[in-house]
C-alpha positions, -999 to 999 in steps of 0.1 A, spaced: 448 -675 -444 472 -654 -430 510 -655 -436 528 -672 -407 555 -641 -408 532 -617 -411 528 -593 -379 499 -599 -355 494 -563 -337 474 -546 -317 472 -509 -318 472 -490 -286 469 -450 -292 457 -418 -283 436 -403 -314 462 -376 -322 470 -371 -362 500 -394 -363 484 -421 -340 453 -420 -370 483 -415 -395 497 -445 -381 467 -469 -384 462 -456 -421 501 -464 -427 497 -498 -408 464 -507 -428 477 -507 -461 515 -532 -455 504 -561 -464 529 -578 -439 509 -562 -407 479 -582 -394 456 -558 -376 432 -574 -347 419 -540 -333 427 -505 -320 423 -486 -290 420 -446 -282 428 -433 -251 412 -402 -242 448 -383 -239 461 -366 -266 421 -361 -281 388 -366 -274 384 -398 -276 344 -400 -291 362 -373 -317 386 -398 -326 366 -425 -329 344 -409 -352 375 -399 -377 395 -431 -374 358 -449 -387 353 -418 -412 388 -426 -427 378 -465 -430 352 -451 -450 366 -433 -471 395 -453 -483 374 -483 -482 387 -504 -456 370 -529 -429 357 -516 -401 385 -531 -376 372 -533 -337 380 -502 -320 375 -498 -285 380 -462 -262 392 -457 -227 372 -428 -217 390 -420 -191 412 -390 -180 450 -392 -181 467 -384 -145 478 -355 -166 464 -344 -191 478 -334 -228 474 -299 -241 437 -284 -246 447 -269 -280 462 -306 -291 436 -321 -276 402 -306 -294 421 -310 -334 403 -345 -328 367 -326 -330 382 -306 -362 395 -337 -380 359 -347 -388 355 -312 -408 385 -321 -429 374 -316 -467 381 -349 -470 361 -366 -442 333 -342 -438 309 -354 -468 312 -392 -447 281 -401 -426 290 -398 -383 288 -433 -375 257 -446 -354 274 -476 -333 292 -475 -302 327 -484 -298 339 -511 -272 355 -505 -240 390 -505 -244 402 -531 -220 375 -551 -225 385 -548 -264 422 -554 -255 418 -587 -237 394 -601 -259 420 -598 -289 447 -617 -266 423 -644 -262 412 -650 -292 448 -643 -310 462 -673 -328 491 -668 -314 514 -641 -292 503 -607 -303 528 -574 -305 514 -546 -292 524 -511 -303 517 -485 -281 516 -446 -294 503 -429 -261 502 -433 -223 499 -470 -212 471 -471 -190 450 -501 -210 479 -519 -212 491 -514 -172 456 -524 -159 454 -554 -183 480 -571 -170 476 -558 -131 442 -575 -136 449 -606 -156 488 -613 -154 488 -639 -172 478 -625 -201 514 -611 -206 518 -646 -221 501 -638 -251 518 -606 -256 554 -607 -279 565 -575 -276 556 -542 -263 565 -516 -293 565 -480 -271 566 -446 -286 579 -428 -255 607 -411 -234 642 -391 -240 671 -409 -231 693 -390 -245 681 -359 -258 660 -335 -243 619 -343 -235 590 -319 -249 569 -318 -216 577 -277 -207 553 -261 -190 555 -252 -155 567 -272 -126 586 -292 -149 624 -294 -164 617 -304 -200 635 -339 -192 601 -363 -196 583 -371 -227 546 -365 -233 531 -401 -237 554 -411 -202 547 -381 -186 506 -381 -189 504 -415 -172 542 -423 -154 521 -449 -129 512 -469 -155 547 -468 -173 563 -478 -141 540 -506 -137 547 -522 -170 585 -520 -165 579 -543 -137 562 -567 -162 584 -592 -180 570 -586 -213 596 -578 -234 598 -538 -246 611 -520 -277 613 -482 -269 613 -459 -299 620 -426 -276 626 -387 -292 660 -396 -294 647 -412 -333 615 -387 -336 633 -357 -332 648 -368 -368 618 -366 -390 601 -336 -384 570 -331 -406 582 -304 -430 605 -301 -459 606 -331 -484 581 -352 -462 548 -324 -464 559 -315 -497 564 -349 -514 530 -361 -496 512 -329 -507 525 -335 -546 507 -373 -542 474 -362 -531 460 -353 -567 461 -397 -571 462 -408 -533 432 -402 -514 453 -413 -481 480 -387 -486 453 -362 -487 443 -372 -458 479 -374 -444 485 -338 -455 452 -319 -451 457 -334 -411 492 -317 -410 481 -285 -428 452 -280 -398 476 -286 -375 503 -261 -390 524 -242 -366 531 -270 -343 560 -288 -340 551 -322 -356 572 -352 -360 568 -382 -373 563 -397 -336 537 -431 -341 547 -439 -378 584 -441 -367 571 -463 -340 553 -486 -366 581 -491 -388 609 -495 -361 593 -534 -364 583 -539 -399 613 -520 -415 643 -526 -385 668 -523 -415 665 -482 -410 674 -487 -370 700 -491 -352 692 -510 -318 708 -514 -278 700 -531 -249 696 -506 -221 685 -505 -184 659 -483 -178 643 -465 -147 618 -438 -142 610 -410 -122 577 -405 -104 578 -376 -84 594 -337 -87 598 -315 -113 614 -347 -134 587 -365 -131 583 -391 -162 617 -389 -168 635 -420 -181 665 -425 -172 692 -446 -184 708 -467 -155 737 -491 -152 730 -526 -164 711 -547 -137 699 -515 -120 666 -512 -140 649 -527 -165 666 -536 -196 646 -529 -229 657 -528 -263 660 -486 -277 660 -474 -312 688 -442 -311 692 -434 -345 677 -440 -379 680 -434 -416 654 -409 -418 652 -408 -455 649 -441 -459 619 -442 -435 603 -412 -453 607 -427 -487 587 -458 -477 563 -444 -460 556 -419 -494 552 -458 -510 528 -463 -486 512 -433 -493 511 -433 -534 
């Protein structure tokens, strides 16, 4: 039976390293009840994804969790270059010797409501890329936001600067806000309850230094730190953070947060488009936003997690 304070989640990502970081992390505290998982086709390709996320099961020995795709395309769409280190996670040294697995996953909203439903109880959802599933869930089925606690959001800048820079934009928005902004707008206007964990708490544990080293120096015992840092060692030359984990922890581990109520608003047109803004109180929606953390703190649990 499961423990009555333990957390009942659903996982909501987009098949990037730290979102498949993330559910490794999440699948080994035993205080986290996993239902299922869901990859967007945004920051990957989502069959790609799939294929890793059920390689990784594999290979550390875990249940095969139901894991559903959206195959959809973002409004707009991540990086090329970020997107295609899905297809070369499954030639990881690690992964590559695992069979491709045969089945097919579900369809992601389909997925996503039938966890609600069958959840014993109010379900938080934490949400590591664009919130497409999630908006046409509840603008279909509304009152499914019943059965939803919280909404745990890696997303935005409030008050730091954003990392979407390419053309025709002002490096104000955020990528996992900016890819689908509709859909972000549309679940501000829900009443679920949110908890943003924005850059303004990512920016502050970059993937480098004591994190890549101290994971590096535990993958002679821990086949899931090899896995951590062979991922991060494909991908080096990018600017990695640790974006989804952070998010993940912001519930189970609130101790290395510090939390305020905010009103929010976003922008959906111009060269700020995605941006989230930070408004007076009643002129948006208020949310609850991580702005700072202990970032060694985080780092040395999640090396516990690791070892």
């Amino acid at each position: 039976m499961p423990q009555e304070d333990s957390h009942l989640i659903f996982f909501d990502c987009d098949g990037n390293s730290d979102d498949l970081i993330t559910y490794l992390v999440m699948r080994r505290i035993p205080s986290i009840r996993l239902l299922g998982v869901n990859i967007l086709n945004a920051d990957c390709r989502h069959e790609a994804s799939f294929e890793a996320l059920r390689r990784i099961e594999k290979v550390l020995g875990l249940t095969p969790l139901p894991c559903g795709v959206h195959p959809d395309e973002v409004p707009n769409p991540f990086p090329e270059l970020w997107r295609d280190d899905s297809i070369r996670f499954n030639s990881l040294r690690s992964l590559r010797e695992v069979t491709k697995p045969t089945e097919r996953p579900d369809y992601a909203e389909d997925l996503f409501v039938q966890s609600l439903r069958r959840a014993d109880r109010p379900v938080t959802v934490i949400c590591t890329g664009p919130l497409t599933v999630i908006a046409r869930t509840l603008a279909r089925r509304p009152r499914l936001a019943e059965k939803i606690k919280e909404l745990v959001i890696m997303g935005g800048a409030i008050r730091v600067a954003g990392n979407v820079t390419h053309a025709g934009t002002d490096g104000t928005a955020e990528w996992n806000v900016y890819a689908d902004p509709e859909s972000f707008a549309a679940v501000l206007q829900t009443n679920v309850p949110i908890l943003l964990i924005p850059l303004d708490v990512t920016n502050k544990i970059p993937v480098n230094g004591r994190l890549k080293q101290a994971v590096g120096e535990l993958c002679a015992t821990s086949l899931a730190a090899r896995i951590c840092h062979e991922m991060w060692s494909m991908q080096e030359g990018q600017d990695l953070y640790l974006w989804d984990v952070t998010t993940a922890l912001a519930l189970v581990r609130p101790d290395c947060f510090l939390f305020d109520r905010i009103d929010i608003a976003i922008q959906l047109e111009g060269e700020s488009l995605g941006r989230l803004h930070e408004v007076p109180s009643s002129k948006g929606r208020e949310i609850e936003c991580a702005f700072s953390c202990d970032a060694e703190q985080i780092i040395d649990f999640v090396l516990k997690i690791l070892s």
